[in-house]
N, C-alpha and C positions, 0 to 999 in steps of 0.2 A: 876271298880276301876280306870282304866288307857284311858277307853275309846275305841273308832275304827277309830284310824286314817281314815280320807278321800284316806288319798293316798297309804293306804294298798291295794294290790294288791288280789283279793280274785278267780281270774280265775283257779289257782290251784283246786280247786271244782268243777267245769261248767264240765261236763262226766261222771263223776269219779261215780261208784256205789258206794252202803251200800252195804260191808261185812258183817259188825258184830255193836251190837249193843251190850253194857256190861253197866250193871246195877248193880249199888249200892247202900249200905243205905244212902251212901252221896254224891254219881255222877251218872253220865249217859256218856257213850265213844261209841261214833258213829266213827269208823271206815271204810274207802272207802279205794279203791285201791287205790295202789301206794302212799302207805305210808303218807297217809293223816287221819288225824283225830281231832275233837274234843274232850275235856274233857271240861265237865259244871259241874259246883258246884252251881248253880246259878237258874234263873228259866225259861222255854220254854214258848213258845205259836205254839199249833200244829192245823191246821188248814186243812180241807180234807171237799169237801163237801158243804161248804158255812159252816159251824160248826167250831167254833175257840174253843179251852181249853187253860187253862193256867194253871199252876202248877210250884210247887220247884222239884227238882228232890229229896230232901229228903222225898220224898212221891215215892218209886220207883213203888209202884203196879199201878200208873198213866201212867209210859213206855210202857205199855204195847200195847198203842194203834199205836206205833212206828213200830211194827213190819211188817207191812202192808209195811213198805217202805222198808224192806231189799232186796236187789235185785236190786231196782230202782236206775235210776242214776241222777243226781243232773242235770238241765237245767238252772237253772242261781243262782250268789252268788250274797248277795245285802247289801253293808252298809245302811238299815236306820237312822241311825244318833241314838244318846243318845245311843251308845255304844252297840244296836242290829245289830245281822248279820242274814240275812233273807236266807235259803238254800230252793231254789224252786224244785220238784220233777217231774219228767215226770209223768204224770200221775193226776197233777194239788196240790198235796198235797205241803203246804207249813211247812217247820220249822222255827219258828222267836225261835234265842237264846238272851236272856235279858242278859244287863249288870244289875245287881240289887242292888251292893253294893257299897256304895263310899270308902270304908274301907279294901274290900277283894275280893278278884278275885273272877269271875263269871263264865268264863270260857278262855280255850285258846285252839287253834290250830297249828297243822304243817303243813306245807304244803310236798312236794314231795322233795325240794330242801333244807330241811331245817331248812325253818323258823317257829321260834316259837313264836307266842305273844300270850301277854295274857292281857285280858280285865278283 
């Protein structure tokens, strides 16, 4: 909807493990330490393997394969541009999160400090 600013600072992620993953019939909330989190309403591309999927999260029995990353902790955050934020996993597992609507939020996060946007 709003996009991923360039100059959003996305280092808040780069450590930080997966606590908790929460799944709904119309989100997915990836929770890390220290008070960092995503909510998506919007749609992922999960990649592990050389195997990319893609899905809405209104399909939540597709989260499932998400689980494999609870524990791990994030080694790099990455604006691709068109409004994705790419979360890289130890462990080689990547999450690309879509901006997918020009109309309605896709998703947003907080960081540690605070900050809330939302794409």
């Amino acid at each position: 909807m709003y996009g991923l600013d360039g100059n959003v600072e996305l280092g808040h992620f780069v450590g930080k493990r997966l606590q908790q993953i929460s799944v709904g019939s119309f989100d997915l909330i990836l929770t890390f330490e220290g008070d960092v989190s995503v909510s998506i309403v919007g749609s992922v591309e999960y990649e592990e393997a050389g195997h990319t999927k893609r899905w809405s999260v209104d399909s939540p029995r597709d989260a499932g394969q998400l689980l494999a990353l609870l524990g791990t902790h994030v080694s790099a955050a990455r604006n691709l541009g068109g409004g994705t934020l790419a979360l890289s996993f130890q462990g080689g597992a990547i999450l690309r999160i879509l901006e997918t609507s020009d109309n309605y939020e896709s998703y947003n996060f907080t960081s540690d400090n605070g900050l809330l946007l939302i794409v």
